[in-house]
Phi, psi and omega in degrees: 000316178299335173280336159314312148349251163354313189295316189283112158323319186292337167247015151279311183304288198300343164317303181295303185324316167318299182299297183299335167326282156302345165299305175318311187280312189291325155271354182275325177257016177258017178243163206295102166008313185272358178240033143221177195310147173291135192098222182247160170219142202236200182263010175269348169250025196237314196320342190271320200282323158310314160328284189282020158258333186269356156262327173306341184263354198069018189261114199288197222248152192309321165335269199272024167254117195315148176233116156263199163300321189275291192321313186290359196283282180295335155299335172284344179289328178282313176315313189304303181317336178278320187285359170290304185301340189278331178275321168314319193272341153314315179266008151277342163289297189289308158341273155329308175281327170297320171301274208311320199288331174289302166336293177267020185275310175332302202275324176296330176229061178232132147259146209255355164284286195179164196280190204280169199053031161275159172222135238230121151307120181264190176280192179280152161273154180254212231240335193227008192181154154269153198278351177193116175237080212237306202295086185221139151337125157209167178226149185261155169275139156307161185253120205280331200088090204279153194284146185231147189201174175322322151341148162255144170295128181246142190238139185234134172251167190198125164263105190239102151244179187048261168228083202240318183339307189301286200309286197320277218303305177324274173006282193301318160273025168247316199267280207298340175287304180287291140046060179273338123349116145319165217200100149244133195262152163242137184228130183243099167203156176285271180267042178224004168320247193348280193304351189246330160337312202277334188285308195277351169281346206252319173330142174284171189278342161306322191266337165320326161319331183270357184213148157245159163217138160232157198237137202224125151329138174282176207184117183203149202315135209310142171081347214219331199314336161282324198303315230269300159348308198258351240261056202101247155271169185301111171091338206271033154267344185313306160012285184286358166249032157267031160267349206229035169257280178271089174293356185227057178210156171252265210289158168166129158271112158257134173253129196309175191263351192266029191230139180261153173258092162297348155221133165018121185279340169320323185272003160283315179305342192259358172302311137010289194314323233258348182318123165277166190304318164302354195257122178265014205184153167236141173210187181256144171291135200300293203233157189240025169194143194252009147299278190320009203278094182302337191282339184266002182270326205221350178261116193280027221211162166260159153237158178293116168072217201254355194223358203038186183254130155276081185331335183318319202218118199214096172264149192215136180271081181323323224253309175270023186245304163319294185313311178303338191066019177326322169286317177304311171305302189335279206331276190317330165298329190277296174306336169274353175206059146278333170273018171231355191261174207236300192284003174067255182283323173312339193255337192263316184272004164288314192294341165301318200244021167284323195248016177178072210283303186331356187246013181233158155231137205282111195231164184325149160321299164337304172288343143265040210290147185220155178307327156311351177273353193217338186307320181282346231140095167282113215230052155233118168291327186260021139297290214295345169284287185233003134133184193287156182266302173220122190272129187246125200245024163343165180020078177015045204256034159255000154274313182258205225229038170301279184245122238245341177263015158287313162323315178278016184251330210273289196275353134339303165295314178317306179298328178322128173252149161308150183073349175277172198276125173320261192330295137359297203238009201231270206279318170326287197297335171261337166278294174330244229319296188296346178286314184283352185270346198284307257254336203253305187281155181264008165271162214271277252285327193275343154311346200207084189284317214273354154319304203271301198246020145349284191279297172324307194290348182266336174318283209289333152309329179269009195263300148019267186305309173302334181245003139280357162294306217290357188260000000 
């Protein structure tokens, strides 16, 4: 068959053509994957360059060539060759898509900026803000393989410097313990990368199952970084620029590092649902009575409403924060009443929503409970209803001996180890303290024990249950 071929001049020609053809393919597939067209190459993209070999030979065109047995020959041959190439390069696509995922699986347990304490640069500030802060040094957690369940993922952020370590971890092992969501945590510190890799490597793999993390370089807008760095306490202004950080997150709690979690973060997370179209943020009221009220007594500044706001505890609608330009307003507040606020980030984001009360939503008391809920007097009601949620331990007040049972829930928790008994080593040792504190101490707080483990006690029964179910 092949000499035959060969004898009819008119299919010695669509031969060579063929051979150029398969030549053409054959250097097409020795060249390097990023320099060639994007996409699959079919017969819709070979056909032209056939076309124009078989004029260039002069070999009329399948229309006016007579079809025989040999035409048909050399044409299924030329199909095969296409649908062969059309399939390498499919499996050269998947190629190619597995190099980049490895590539970025690499670039995830990299840091990929600069080591940790470096101090990390942004793009330029524009005239009210920066135009980009994304680009920061972070390290990704491994991935352990988080448990999957019914839930929506909740993303939690923390801000830790200077001598913050203790409180952040507690904090962070009080919300994965209770937690029944996965927990992806964002952790923004300098000199603390390390101790908290070793805090969360150390954790058993059931409970590492319950969270990812990434730890991100503090980062504050180019040139402004000490100022911004000193501003109240070390770092608890970062805050105010993670929309313009986690550029690929909507929703995010963030929490002061001085705050325990008594329950579950789901029944916070659902606060979200209650967002009206306006509202970029949720927060707690500073105080639930304007006699005790510090901003109407000392703030030299506007605040939200009659009673202001509390920063400790914060949700924030990332996606609509962006839309708002939100970091440009922080910026513009700050240069304009900075020689007058006390409280730092907290005092700048009050004066935002003093001029824009219709963007916060006010949510229960419960969820920041503070010494002021109880010091006077108790005056948070849904505390007194279903006990406190989360405890905030302002004015250091998990260290000295002011009101003394927030201390005794913050080292309690501190001792805690994973895998020791909820019940055992979490509510015994805090019912002992408040019990002995009602009987001894002359704080208001210490009058009214069943604030704190009200709610604790229904957690940890139900942490209890659950993990005899899962036996």
């Amino acid at each position: 068959m092949f000499q035959e071929i060969m004898r009819r001049s008119t299919y010695k020609q669509l031969f060579i053509g063929v051979v150029f053809v398969g030549a053409a393919v054959l250097i097409y597939s020795m060249v390097p994957s990023n320099s060639k067209p994007k996409g699959r190459i079919s017969k819709v993209k070979i056909e032209p360059y056939v076309s124009e070999t078989r004029k260039q030979l002069g070999i009329p065109t399948n229309n006016n060539l007579v079809k025989d047995e040999h035409t048909e020959t050399v044409e299924k041959t030329l199909k095969a060759m296409q649908d062969k190439l059309a399939k390498l390069q499919g499996l050269q696509n998947k190629i190619d898509d597995n190099i980049a995922a490895g590539k970025q699986i690499i670039n995830n347990i990299t840091r990929d900026v600069a080591p940790a304490g470096a101090d990390h640069k942004t793009k330029a500030v524009g005239a009210t803000g920066p135009s980009d802060l994304a680009n920061v040094g972070k390290i990704v957690s491994p991935r352990v393989g988080v448990l999957k369940n019914n839930f929506e993922r909740i993303e939690l952020a923390v801000v830790a410097c200077g001598p913050r370590f203790e409180q952040a971890s507690v904090m962070l092992k009080s919300n994965v313990l209770f937690t029944q969501s996965p927990l992806n945590i964002h952790i923004f510190t300098d000199e603390h990368r390390d101790a908290f890799i070793s805090m969360f490597s150390s954790w058993p793999r059931n409970i590492q199952q319950k969270f990812n993390y990434t730890i991100y370089n503090i980062t504050f807008p180019n040139g402004t970084s000490d100022e911004w760095k000193q501003l109240f306490r070390p770092c608890a202004c970062q805050r105010l620029f993670i929309p313009n950080i986690l550029k690929d997150k909507e929703l995010l709690l963030y929490m002061d590092t001085d705050t325990v979690t008594l329950k579950s973060l789901d029944g916070l997370w659902r606060y979200f649902k209650t967002f009206n179209s306006s509202h970029l943020a949720a927060l707690t009221l500073e105080d639930e009575v304007e006699d005790i009220s510090w901003y109407k007594e000392n703030a030299k500044f506007p605040y939200y409403g009659k009673l202001a706001v509390n920063t400790g505890v914060m949700m924030m609608n990332l996606t609509r924060m962006r839309e708002w330009d939100w970091v440009s307003h922080i910026v513009g507040i700050h240069k304009q009443w900075k020689d007058k606020i006390m409280w730092g980030d907290q005092d700048l984001i009050n004066i935002l929503f003093h001029f824009n009360p219709e963007k916060v939503l006010i949510i229960p008391c419960n969820w920041n409970f503070k010494r002021d809920h109880c010091k006077h007097g108790s005056n948070c009601k849904r505390a007194e209803d279903y006990g406190a949620a989360i405890i905030h331990g302002n004015g250091h007040t998990f260290i000295n001996d002011d009101q003394p049972s927030f201390k005794a829930v913050f080292n309690t928790f501190n001792q805690y180890k994973f895998g020791q008994d909820y019940l055992e080593y979490i509510l015994a040792p805090i019912q002992h303290q408040l019990n002995t504190l009602f009987s001894t101490h002359k704080s208001q707080c210490a009058k009214d024990p069943h604030l704190f483990h009200q709610g604790l006690n229904r957690e940890l029964n139900r942490l209890k249950m659950e993990e005899a179910a899962k036996h």
